[in-house]
HTML snippet that shows the backbone in 3Dmol.js (N, CA, C, O; Angstrom):
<script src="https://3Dmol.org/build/3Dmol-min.js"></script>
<div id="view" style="width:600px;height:400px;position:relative"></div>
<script>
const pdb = `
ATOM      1  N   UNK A   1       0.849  -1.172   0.000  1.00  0.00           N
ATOM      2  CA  UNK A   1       0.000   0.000   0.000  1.00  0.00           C
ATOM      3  C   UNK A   1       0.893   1.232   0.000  1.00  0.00           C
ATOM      4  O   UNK A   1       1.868   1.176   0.750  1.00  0.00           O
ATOM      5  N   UNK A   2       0.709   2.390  -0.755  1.00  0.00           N
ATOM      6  CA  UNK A   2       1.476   3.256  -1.264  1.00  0.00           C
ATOM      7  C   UNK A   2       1.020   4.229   0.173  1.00  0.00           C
ATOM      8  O   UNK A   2      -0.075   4.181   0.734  1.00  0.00           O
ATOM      9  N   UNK A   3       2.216   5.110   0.566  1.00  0.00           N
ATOM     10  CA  UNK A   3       1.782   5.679   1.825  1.00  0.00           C
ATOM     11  C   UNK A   3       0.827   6.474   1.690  1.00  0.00           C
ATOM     12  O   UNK A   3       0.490   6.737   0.536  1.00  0.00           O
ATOM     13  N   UNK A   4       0.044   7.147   2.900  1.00  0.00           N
ATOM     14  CA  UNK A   4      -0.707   7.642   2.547  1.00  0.00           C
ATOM     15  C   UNK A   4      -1.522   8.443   3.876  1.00  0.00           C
ATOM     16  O   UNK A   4      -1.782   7.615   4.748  1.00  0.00           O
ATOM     17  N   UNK A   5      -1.779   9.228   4.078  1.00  0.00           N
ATOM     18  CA  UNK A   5      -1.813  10.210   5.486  1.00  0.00           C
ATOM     19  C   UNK A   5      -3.459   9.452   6.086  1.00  0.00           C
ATOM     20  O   UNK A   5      -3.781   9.505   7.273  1.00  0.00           O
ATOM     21  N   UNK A   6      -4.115   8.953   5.275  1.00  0.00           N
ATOM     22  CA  UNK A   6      -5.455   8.884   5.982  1.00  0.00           C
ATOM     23  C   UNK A   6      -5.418   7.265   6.539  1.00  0.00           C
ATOM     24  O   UNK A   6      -6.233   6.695   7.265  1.00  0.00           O
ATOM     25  N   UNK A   7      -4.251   6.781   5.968  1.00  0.00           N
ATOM     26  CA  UNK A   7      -3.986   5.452   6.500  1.00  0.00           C
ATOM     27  C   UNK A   7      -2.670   5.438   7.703  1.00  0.00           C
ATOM     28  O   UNK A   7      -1.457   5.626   7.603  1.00  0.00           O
ATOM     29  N   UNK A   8      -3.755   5.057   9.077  1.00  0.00           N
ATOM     30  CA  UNK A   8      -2.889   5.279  10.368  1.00  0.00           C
ATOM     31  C   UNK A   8      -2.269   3.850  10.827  1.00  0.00           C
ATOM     32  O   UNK A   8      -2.949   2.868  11.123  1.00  0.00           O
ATOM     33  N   UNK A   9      -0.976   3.912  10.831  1.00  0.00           N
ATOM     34  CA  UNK A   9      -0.007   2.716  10.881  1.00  0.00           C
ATOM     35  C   UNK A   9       0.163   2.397  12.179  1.00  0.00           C
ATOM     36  O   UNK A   9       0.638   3.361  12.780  1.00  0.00           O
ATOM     37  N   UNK A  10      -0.043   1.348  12.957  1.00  0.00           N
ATOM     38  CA  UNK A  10      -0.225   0.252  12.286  1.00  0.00           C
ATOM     39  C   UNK A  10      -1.736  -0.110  12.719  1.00  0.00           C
ATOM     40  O   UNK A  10      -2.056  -0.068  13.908  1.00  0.00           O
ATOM     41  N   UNK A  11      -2.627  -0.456  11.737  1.00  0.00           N
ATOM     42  CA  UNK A  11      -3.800  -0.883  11.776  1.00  0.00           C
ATOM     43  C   UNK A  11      -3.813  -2.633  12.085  1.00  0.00           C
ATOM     44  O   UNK A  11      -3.344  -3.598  11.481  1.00  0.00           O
ATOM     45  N   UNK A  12      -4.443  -2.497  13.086  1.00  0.00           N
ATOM     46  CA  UNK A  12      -4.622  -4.394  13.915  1.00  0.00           C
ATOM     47  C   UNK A  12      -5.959  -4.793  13.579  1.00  0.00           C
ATOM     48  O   UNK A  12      -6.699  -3.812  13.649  1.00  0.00           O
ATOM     49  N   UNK A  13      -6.652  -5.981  13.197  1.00  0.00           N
ATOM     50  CA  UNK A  13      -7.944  -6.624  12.964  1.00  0.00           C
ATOM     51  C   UNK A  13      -7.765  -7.523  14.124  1.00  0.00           C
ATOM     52  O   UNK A  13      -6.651  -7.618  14.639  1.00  0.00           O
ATOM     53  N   UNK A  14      -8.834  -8.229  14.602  1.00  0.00           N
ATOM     54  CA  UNK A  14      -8.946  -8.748  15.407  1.00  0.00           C
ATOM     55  C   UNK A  14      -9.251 -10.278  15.372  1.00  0.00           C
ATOM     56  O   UNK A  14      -8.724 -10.409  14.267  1.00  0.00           O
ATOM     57  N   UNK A  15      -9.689 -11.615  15.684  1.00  0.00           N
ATOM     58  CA  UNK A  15     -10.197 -12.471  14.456  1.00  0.00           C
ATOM     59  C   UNK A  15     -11.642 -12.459  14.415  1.00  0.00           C
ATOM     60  O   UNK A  15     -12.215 -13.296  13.717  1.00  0.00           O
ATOM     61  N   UNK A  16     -12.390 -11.490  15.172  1.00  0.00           N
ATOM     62  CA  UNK A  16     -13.946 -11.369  15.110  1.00  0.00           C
ATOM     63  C   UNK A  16     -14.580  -9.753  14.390  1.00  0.00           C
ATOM     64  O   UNK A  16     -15.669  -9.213  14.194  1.00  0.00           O
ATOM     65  N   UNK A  17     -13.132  -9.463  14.180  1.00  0.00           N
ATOM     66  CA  UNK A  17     -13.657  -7.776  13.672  1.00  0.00           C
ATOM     67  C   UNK A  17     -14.232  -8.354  12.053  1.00  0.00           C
ATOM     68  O   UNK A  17     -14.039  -9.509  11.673  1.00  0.00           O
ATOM     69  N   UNK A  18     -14.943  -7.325  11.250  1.00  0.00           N
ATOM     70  CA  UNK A  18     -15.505  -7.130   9.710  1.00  0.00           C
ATOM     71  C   UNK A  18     -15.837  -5.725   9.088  1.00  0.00           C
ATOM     72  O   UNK A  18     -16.520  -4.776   9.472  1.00  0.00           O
ATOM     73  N   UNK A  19     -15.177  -5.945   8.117  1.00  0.00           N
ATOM     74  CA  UNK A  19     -15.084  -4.746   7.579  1.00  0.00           C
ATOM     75  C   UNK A  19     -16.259  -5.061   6.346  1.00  0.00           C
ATOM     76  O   UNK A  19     -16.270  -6.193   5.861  1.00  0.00           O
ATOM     77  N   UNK A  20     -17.008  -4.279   5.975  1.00  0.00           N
ATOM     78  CA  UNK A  20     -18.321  -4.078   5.489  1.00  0.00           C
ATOM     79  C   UNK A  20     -18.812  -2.747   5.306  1.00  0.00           C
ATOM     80  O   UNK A  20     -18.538  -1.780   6.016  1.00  0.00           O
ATOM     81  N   UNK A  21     -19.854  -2.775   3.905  1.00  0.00           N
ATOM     82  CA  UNK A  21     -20.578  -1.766   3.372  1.00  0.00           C
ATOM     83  C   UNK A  21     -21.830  -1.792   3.664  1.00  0.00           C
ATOM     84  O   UNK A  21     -22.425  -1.175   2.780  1.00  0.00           O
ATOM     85  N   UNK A  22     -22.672  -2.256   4.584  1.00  0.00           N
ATOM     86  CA  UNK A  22     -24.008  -2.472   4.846  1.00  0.00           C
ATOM     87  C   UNK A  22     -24.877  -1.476   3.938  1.00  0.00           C
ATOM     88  O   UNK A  22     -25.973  -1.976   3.686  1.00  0.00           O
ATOM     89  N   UNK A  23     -24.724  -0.425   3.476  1.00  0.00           N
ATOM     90  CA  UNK A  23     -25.646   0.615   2.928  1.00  0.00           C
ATOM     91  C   UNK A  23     -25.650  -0.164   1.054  1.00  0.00           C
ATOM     92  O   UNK A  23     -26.554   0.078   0.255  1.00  0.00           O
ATOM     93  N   UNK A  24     -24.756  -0.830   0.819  1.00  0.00           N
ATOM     94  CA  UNK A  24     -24.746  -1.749  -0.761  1.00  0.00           C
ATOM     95  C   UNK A  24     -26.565  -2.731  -0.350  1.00  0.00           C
ATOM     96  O   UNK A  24     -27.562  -2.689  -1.071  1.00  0.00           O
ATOM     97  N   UNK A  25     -26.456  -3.314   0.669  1.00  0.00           N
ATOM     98  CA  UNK A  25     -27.754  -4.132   0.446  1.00  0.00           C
ATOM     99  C   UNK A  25     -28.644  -3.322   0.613  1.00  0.00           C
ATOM    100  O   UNK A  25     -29.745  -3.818   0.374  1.00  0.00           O
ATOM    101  N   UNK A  26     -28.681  -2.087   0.976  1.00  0.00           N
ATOM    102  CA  UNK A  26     -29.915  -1.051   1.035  1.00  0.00           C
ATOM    103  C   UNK A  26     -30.139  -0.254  -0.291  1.00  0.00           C
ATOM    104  O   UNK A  26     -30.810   0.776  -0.244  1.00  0.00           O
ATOM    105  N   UNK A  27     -29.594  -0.696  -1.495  1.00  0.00           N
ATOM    106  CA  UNK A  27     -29.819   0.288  -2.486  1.00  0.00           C
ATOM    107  C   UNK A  27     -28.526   1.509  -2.577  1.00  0.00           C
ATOM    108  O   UNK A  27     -28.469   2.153  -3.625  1.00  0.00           O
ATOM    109  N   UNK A  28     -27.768   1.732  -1.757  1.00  0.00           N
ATOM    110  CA  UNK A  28     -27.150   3.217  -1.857  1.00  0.00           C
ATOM    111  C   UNK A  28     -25.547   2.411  -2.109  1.00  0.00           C
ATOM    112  O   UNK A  28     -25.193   1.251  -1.893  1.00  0.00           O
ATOM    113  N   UNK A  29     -24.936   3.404  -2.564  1.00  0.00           N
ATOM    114  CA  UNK A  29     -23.383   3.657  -2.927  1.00  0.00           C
ATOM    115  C   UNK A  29     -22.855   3.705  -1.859  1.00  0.00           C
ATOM    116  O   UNK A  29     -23.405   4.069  -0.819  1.00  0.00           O
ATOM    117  N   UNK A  30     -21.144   3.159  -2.044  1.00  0.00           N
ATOM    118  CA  UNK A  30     -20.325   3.984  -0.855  1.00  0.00           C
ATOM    119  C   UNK A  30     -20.335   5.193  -1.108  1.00  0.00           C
ATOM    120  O   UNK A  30     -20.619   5.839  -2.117  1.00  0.00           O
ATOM    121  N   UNK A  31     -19.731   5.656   0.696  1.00  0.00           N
ATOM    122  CA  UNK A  31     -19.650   7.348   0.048  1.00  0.00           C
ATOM    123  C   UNK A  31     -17.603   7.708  -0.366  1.00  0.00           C
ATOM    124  O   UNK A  31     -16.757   6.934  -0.815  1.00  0.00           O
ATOM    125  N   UNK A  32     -17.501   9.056   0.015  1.00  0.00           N
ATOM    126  CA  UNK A  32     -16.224   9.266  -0.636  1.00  0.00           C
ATOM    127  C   UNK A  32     -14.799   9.087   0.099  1.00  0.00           C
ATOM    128  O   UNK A  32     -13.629   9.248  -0.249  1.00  0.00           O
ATOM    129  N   UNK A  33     -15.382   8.722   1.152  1.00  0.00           N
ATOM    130  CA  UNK A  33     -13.970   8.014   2.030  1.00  0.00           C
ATOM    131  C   UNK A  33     -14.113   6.714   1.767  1.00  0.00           C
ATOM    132  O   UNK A  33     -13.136   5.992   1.566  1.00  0.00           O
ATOM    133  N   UNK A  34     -15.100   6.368   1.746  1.00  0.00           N
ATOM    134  CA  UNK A  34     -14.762   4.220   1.243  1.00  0.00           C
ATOM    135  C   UNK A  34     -14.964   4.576   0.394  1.00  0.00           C
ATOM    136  O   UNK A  34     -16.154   4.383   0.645  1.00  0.00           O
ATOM    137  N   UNK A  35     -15.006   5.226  -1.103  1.00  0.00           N
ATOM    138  CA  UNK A  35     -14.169   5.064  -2.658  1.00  0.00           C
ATOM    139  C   UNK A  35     -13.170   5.440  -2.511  1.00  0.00           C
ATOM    140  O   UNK A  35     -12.366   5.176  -3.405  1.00  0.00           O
ATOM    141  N   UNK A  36     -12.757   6.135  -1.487  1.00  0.00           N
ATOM    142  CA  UNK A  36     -11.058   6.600  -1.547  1.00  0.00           C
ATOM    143  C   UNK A  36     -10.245   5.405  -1.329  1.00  0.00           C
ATOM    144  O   UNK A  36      -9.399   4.904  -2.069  1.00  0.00           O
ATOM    145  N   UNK A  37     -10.653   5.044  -0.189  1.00  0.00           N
ATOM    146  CA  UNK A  37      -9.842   3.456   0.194  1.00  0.00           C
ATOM    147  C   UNK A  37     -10.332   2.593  -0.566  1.00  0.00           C
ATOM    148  O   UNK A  37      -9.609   2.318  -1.523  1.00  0.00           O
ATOM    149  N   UNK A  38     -11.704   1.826  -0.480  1.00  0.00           N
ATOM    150  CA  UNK A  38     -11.714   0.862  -1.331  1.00  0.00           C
ATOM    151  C   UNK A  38     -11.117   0.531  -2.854  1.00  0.00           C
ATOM    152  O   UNK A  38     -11.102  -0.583  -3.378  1.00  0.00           O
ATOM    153  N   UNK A  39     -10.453   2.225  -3.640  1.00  0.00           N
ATOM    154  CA  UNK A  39      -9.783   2.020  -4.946  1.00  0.00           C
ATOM    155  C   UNK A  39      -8.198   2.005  -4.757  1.00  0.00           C
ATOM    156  O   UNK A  39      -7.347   2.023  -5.646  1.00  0.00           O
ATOM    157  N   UNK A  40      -7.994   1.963  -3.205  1.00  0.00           N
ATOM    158  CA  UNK A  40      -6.391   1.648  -3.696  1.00  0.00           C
ATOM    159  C   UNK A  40      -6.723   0.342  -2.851  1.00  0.00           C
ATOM    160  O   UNK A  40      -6.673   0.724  -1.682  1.00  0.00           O
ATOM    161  N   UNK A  41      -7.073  -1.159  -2.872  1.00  0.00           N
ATOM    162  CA  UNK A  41      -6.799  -2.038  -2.468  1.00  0.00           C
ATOM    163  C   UNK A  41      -6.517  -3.183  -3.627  1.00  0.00           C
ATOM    164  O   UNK A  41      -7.451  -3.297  -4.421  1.00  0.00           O
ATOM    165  N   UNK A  42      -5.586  -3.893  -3.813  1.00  0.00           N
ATOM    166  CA  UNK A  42      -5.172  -4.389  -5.025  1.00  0.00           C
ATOM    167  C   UNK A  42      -5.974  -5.024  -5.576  1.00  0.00           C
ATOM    168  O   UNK A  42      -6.959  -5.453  -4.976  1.00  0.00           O
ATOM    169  N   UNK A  43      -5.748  -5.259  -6.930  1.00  0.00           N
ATOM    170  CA  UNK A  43      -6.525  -6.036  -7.816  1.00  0.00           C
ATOM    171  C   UNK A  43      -8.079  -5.156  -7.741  1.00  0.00           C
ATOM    172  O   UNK A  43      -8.228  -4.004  -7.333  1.00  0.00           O
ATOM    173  N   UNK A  44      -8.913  -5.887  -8.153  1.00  0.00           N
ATOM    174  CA  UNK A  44     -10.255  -5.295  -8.025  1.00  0.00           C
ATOM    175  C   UNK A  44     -10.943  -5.919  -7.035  1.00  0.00           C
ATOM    176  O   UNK A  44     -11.949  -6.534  -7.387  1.00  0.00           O
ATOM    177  N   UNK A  45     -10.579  -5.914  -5.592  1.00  0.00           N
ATOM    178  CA  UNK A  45     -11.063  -6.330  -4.616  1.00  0.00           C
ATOM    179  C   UNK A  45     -12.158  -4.935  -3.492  1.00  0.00           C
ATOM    180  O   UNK A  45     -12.993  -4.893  -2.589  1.00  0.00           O
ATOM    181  N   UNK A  46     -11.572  -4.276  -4.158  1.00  0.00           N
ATOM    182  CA  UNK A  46     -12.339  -2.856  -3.648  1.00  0.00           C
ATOM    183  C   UNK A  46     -13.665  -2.404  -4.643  1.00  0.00           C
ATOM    184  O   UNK A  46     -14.407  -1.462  -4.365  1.00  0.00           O
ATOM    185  N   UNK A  47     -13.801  -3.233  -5.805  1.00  0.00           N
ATOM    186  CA  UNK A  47     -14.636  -2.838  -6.874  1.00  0.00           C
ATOM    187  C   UNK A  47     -15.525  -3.972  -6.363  1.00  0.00           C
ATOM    188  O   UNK A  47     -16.727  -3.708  -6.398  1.00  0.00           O
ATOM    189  N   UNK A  48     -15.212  -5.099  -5.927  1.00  0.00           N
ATOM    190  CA  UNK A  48     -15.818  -6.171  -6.045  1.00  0.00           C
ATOM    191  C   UNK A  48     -16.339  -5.918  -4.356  1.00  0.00           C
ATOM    192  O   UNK A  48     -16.882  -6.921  -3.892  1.00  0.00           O
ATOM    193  N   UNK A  49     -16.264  -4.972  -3.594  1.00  0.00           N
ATOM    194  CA  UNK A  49     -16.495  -4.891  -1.863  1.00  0.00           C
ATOM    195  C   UNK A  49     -17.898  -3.317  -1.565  1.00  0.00           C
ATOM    196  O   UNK A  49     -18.853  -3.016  -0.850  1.00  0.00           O
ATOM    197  N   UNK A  50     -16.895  -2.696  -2.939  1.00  0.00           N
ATOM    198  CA  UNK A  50     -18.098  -2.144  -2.913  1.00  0.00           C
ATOM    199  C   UNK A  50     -19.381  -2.038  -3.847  1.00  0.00           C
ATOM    200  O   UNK A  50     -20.284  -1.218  -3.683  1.00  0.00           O
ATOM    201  N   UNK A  51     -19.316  -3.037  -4.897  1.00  0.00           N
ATOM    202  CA  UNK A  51     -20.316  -3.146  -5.725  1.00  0.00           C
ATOM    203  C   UNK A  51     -21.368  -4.480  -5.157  1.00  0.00           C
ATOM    204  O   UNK A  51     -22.558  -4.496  -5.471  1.00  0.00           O
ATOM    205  N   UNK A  52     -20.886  -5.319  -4.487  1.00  0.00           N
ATOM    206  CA  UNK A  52     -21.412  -6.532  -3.621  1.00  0.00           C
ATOM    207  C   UNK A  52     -21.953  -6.144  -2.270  1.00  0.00           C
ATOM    208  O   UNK A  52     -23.129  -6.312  -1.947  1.00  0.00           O
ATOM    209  N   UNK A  53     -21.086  -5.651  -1.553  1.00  0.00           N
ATOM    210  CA  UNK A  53     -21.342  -5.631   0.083  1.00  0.00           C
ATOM    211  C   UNK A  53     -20.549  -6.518   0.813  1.00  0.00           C
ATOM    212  O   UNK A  53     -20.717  -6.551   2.032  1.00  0.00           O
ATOM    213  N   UNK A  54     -19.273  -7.628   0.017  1.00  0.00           N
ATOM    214  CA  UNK A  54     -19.027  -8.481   0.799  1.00  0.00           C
ATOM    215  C   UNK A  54     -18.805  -7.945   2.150  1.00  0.00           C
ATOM    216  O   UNK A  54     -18.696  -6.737   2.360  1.00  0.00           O
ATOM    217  N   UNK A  55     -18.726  -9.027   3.250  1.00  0.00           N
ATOM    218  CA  UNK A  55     -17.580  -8.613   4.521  1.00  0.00           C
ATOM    219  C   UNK A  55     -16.355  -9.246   4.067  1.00  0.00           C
ATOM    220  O   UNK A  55     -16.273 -10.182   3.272  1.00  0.00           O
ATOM    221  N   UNK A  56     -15.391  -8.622   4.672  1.00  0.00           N
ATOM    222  CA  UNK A  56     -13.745  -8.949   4.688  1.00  0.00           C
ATOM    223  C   UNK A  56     -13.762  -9.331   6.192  1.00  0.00           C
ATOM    224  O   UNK A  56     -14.284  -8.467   6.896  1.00  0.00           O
ATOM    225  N   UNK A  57     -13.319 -10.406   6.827  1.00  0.00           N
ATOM    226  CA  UNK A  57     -13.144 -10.887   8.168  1.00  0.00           C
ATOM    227  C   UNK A  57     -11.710 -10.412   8.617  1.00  0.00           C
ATOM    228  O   UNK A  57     -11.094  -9.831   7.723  1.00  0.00           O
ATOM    229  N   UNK A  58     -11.044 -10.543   9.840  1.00  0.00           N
ATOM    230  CA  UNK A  58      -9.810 -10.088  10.031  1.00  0.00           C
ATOM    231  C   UNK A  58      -8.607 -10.240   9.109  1.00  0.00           C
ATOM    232  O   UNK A  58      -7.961  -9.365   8.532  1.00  0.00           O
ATOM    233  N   UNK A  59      -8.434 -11.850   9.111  1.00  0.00           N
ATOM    234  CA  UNK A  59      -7.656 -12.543   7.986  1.00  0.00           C
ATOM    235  C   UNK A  59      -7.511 -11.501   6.329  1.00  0.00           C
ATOM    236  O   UNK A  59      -6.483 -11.037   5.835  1.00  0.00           O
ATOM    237  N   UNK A  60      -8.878 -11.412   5.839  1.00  0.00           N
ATOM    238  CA  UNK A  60      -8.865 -10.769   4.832  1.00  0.00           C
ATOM    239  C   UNK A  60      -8.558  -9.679   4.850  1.00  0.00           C
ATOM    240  O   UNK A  60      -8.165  -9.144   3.814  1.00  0.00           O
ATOM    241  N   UNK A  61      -8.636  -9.002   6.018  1.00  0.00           N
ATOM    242  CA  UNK A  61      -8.280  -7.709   5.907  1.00  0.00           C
ATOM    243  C   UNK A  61      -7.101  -7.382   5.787  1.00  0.00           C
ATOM    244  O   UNK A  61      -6.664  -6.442   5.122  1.00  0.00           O
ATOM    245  N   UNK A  62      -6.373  -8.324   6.580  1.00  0.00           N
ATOM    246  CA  UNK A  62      -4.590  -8.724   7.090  1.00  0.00           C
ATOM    247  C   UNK A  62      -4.165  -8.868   5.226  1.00  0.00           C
ATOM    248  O   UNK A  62      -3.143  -8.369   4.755  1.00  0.00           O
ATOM    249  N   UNK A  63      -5.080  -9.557   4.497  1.00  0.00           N
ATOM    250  CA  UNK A  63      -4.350  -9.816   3.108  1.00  0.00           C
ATOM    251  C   UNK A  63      -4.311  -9.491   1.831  1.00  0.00           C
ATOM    252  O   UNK A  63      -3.723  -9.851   0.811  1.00  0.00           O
ATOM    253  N   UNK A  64      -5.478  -8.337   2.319  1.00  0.00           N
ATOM    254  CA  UNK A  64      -5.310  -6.764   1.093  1.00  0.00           C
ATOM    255  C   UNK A  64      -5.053  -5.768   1.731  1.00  0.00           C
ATOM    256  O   UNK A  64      -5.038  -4.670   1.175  1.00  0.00           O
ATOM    257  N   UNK A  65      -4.803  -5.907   2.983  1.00  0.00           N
ATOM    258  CA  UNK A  65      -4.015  -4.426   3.073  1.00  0.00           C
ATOM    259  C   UNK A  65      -4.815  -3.374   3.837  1.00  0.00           C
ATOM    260  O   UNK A  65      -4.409  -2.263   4.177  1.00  0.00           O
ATOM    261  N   UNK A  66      -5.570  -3.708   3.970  1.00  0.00           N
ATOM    262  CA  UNK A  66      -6.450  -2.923   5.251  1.00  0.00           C
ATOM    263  C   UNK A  66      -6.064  -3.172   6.513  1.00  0.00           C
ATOM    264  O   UNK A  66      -6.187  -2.297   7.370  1.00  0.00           O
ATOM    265  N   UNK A  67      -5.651  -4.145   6.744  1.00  0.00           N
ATOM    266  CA  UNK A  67      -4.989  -4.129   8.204  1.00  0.00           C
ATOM    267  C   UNK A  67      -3.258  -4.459   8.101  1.00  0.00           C
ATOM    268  O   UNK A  67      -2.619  -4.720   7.082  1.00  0.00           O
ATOM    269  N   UNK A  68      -2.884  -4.376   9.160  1.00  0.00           N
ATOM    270  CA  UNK A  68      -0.484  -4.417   9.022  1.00  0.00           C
ATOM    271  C   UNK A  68      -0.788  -5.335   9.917  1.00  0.00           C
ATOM    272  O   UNK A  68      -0.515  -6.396   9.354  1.00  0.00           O
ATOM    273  N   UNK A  69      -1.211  -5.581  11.029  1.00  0.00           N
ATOM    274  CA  UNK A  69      -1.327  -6.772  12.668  1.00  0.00           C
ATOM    275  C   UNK A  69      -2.873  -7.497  12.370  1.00  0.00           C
ATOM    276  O   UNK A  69      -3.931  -6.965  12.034  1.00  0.00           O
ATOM    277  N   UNK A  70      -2.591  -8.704  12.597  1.00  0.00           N
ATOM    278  CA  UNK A  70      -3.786  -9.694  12.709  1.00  0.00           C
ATOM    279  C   UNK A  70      -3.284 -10.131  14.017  1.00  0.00           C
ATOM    280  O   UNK A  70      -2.099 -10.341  14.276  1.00  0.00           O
ATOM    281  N   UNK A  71      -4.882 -10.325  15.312  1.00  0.00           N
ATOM    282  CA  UNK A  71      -4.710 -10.948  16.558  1.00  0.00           C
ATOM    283  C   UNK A  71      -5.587 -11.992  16.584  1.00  0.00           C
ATOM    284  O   UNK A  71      -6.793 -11.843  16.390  1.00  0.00           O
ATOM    285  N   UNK A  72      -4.885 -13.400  16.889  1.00  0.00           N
ATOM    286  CA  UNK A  72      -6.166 -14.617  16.543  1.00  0.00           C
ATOM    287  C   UNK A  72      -6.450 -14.553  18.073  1.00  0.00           C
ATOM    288  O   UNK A  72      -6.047 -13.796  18.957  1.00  0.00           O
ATOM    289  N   UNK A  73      -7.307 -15.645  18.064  1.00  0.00           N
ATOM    290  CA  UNK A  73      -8.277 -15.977  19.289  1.00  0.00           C
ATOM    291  C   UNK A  73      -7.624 -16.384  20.154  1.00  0.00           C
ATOM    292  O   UNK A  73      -7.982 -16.056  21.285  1.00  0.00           O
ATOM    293  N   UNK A  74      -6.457 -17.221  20.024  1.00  0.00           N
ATOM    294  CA  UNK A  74      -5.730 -18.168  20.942  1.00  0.00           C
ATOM    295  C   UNK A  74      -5.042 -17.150  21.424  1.00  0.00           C
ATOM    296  O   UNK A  74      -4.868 -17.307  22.632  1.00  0.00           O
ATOM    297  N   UNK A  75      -4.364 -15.742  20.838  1.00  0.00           N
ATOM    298  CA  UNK A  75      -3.883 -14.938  21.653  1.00  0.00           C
ATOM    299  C   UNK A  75      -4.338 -13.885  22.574  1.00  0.00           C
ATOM    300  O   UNK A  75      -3.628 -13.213  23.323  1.00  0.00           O
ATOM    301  N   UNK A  76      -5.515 -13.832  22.434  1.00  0.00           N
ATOM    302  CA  UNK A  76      -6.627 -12.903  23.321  1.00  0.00           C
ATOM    303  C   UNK A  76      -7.357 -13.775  24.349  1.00  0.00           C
ATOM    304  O   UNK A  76      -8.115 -13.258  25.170  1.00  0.00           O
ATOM    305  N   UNK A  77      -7.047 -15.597  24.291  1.00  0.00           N
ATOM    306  CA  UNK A  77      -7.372 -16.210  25.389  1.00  0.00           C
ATOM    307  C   UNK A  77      -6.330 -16.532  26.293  1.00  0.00           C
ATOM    308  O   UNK A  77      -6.491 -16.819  27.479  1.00  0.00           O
ATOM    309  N   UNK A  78      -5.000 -16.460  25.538  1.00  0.00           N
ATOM    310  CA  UNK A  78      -3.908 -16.107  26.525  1.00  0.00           C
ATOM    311  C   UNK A  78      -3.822 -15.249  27.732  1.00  0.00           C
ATOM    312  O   UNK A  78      -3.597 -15.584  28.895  1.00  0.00           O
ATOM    313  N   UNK A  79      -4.023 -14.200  27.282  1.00  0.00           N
ATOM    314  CA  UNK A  79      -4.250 -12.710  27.757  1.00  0.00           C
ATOM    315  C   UNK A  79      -5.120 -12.853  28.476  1.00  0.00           C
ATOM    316  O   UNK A  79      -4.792 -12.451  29.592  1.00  0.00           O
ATOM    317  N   UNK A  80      -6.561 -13.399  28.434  1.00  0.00           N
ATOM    318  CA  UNK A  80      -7.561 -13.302  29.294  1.00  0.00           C
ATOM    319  C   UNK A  80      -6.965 -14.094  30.641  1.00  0.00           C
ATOM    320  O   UNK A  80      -7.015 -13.640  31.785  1.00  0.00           O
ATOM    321  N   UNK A  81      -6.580 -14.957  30.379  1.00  0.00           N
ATOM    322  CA  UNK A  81      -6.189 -16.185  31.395  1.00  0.00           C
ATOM    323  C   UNK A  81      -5.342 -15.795  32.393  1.00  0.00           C
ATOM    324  O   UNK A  81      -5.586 -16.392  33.441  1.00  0.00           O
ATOM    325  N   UNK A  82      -4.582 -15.141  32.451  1.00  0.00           N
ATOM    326  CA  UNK A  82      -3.144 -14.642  33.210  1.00  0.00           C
ATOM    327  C   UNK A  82      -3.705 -13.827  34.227  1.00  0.00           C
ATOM    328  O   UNK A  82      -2.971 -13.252  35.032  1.00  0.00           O
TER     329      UNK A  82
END
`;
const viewer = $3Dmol.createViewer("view");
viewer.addModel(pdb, "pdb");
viewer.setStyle({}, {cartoon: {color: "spectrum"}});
viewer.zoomTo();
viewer.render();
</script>
């Protein structure tokens, strides 16, 4: 991802976080901050997120570039435990 001031480093997903357009199944467009981001994510995965509605789960997010840190489950039950 080419640098970029509105993207704050380092962005962490979680393994229960989702990133989503909910307003695509209602009829409406993204607006102009998710076309800003969703057109620099590689390939046409941002064309295909916001013309669908998919969700991106943590993992996915970790592997276009929306997130730099992925935290799985086993390490947040670590943490709980101690």
């Amino acid at each position: 991802m080419e640098s970029d001031p509105l993207w704050m480093l380092p962005n962490m997903a979680l393994f229960h976080q989702v990133f989503s357009m909910p307003e695509i199944a209602l009829g409406f467009f993204p607006d102009i901050g998710a076309s800003y981001c969703l057109s620099r994510l590689p390939g046409f995965l941002g064309e295909y997120a916001g013309l669908t509605g998919a969700r991106l789960d943590g993992a996915e997010m970790l592997a276009c570039g929306l997130a730099t840190h992925f935290v799985s489950s086993a390490v947040l039950e670590i943490e709980v435990c101690k």
